[in-house]
N, C-alpha and C positions, 0 to 999 in steps of 0.2 A: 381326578383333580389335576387338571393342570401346574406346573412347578413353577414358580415366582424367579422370575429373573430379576433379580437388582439392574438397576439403571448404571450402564456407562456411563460416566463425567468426563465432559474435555472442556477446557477452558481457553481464556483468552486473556494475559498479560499485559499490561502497557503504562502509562504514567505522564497524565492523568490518563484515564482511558474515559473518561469521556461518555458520548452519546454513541458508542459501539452499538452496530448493528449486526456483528458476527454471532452472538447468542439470538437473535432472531429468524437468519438466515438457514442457518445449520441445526435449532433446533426445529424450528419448524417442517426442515426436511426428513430431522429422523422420526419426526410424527408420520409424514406422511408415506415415508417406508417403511414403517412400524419396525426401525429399528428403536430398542429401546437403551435411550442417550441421550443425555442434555447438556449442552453447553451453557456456561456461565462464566460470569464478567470477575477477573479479580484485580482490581488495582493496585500494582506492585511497585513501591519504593526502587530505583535500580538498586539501593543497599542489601535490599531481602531477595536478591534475583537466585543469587548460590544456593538461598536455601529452598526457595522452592522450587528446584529442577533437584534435590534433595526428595522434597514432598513426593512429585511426579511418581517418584522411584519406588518411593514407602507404601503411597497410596492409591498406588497403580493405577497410576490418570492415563484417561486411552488417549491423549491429543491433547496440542494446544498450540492455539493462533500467539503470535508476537507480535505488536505493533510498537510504535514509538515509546519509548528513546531505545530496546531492549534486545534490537535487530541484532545486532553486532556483541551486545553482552552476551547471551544466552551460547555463542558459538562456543567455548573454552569448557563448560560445563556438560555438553553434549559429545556419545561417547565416538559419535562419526557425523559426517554430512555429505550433502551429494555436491557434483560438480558445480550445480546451476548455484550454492552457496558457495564453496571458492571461489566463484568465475564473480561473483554482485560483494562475495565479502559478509552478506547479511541474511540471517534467517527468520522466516516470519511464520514458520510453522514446526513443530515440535511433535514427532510420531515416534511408533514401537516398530522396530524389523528383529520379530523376535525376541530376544532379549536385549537388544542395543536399543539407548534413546539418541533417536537420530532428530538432524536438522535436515529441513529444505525449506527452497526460496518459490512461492508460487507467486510473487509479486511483478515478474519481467513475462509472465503469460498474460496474467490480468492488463499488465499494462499496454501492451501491445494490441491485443485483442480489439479496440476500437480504429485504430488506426490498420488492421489490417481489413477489418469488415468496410472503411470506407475511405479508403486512399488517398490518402492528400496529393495534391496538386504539384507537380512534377519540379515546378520552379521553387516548392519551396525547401529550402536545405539548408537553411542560418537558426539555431536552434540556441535558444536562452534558457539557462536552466536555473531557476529559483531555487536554493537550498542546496547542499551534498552531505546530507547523512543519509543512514540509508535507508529510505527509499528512493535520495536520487540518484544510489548508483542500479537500483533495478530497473529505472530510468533508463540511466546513461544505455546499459547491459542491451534492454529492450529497442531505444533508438538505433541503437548501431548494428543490429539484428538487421534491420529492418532498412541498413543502407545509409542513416544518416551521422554523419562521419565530421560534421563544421557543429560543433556543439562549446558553446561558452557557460563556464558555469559561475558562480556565484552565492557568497553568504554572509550572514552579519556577522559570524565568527570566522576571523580571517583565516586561519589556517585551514579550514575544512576543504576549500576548494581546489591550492596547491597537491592536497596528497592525493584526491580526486582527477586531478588534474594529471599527476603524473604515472598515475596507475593506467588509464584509461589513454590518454593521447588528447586531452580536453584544451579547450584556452582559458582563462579566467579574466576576471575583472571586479575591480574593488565596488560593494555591494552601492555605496554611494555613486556609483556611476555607472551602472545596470541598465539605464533608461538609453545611455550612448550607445548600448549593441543593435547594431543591425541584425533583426530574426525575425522569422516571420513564424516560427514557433516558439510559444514562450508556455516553458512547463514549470508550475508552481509544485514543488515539491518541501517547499515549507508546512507548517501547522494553521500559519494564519489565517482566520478565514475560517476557521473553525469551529463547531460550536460550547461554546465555555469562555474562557479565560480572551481568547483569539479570536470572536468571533465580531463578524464588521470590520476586519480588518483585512488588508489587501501585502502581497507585496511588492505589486507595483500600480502605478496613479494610473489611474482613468487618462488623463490627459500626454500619456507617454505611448498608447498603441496609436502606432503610425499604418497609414497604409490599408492590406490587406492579410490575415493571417491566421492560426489557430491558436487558439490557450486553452490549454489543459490543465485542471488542475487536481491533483491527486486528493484533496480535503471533498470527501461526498456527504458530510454532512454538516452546513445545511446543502440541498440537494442546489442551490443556486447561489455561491460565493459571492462577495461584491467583484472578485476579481472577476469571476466568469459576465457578470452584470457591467461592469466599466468595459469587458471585451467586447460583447454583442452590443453595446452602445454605440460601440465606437467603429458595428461594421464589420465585426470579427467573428468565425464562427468560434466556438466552446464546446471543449469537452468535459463531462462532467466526471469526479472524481468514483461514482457509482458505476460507471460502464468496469473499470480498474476492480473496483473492491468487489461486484458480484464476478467478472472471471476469474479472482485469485482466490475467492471462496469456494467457487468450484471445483479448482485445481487441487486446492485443499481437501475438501468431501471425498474428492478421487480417490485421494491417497489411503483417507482414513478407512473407509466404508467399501471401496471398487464403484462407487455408485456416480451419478452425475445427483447433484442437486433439481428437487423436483420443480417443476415451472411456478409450483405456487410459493414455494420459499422463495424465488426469485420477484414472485409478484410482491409480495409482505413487505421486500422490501422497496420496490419502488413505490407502494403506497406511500410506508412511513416515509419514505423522501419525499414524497406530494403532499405531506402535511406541514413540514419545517419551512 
């Protein structure tokens, strides 16, 4: 008689968390590598953050994703982190090395990843960047990776982009007057656009891309923003916030399991985005 393994739990934190596709991605893959582990969605007030990195410890959770607002909470409560979290400031992933509950950032792989698989065009190098919480400094982290160094950033809560600003070497500009930057990359690193509470919303008008340029926008679901819709309207290519979330899922899997995530957990999810 074979011996019954209880199933791994890892989870995924955030608020609201939303139409998360992280429990479909990763579980999906430990089916298909018959590891047995399932990830699941838990919605966490940021009030209840301390206690359940608490939990984690009691109830010997193998893993867990972090998303919005929780990047940057979860650091102080974790008993280390790697460099790629001091260097972005933000953690989006929560693992075991051994007995220590450690932080890392796979959000500045993921986000790169499209942009190294298909190179932008050499002149362009004036970069607008919607939002500075963090994931626009995994952003900031991964553009400047990658050479591009003329980055303005940007947000409706004023102070966010000054300390952004001064960490990194950024310009800023008051969010009311975001449409005046000259960029011919313009990355949405806000929530709007979203599906829930934000969704049909942009954070910048249709009638403000000028020219020729790329928008990115880090929100992949639904799989087609009105932002990314007002860019290609307007003549612009787009990147979707799904190229972003399945590399930094990956990078995630790595760490957990040593494994790559399987092709068909990668497909699951770009079905479910072919449906929204």
């Amino acid at each position: 008689m074979s011996q019954f393994k209880p199933y791994d739990i890892y989870g995924i934190i955030g608020y609201p968390l939303g139409q998360t596709l992280s429990p479909l991605i990763h579980t999906t893959s430990f089916k298909d590598q018959n590891i047995p582990a399932v990830l699941v969605a838990w919605p966490m007030p940021p009030a209840e953050v301390e206690d359940f990195i608490k939990s984690i410890r009691l109830l010997n959770i193998r893993g867990c994703c972090v998303t919005i607002p929780h990047k940057q909470t979860v650091i102080p409560f974790l008993d280390k982190v790697t460099d790629r979290v001091k260097k972005v400031g933000a953690a989006n992933l929560i693992y075991w090395d051994g007995d220590k509950l450690c932080g890392d950032n796979t959000d500045v792989k993921g986000f790169i990843e499209p942009l190294e698989r298909e190179p932008l065009p050499k002149d362009y190098k004036q970069v607008l960047l919607l939002g500075a919480g963090g994931a626009a400094r995994a952003a900031v982290v991964g553009l400047q990776t990658l050479g591009y160094n003329d980055i303005t950033v940007t947000d409706i809560v004023e102070d966010l982009p000054n300390a952004l600003a001064k960490e990194f070497g950024l310009k800023t500009v008051k969010w009311d007057q975001r449409h005046n930057v000259e960029a011919q990359i313009i990355v949405n690193s806000t929530p709007l656009g979203m599906l829930g509470k934000y969704e049909g919303q942009t954070p910048y008008q249709a009638d403000w891309f000028k020219g020729q340029g790329v928008a990115y926008d880090i929100v992949y679901t639904p799989y087609y923003t009105q932002f990314r819709l007002d860019a290609e309207k307007a003549g612009w290519k787009s990147i979707s916030g799904r190229e972003m979330f399945i590399g930094q899922a990956n990078e995630q899997y790595k760490i957990w399991t040593g494994h790559h995530l399987s092709d068909n957990a990668k497909q699951a999810v770009i079905d479910a985005l072919s449906e929204k």
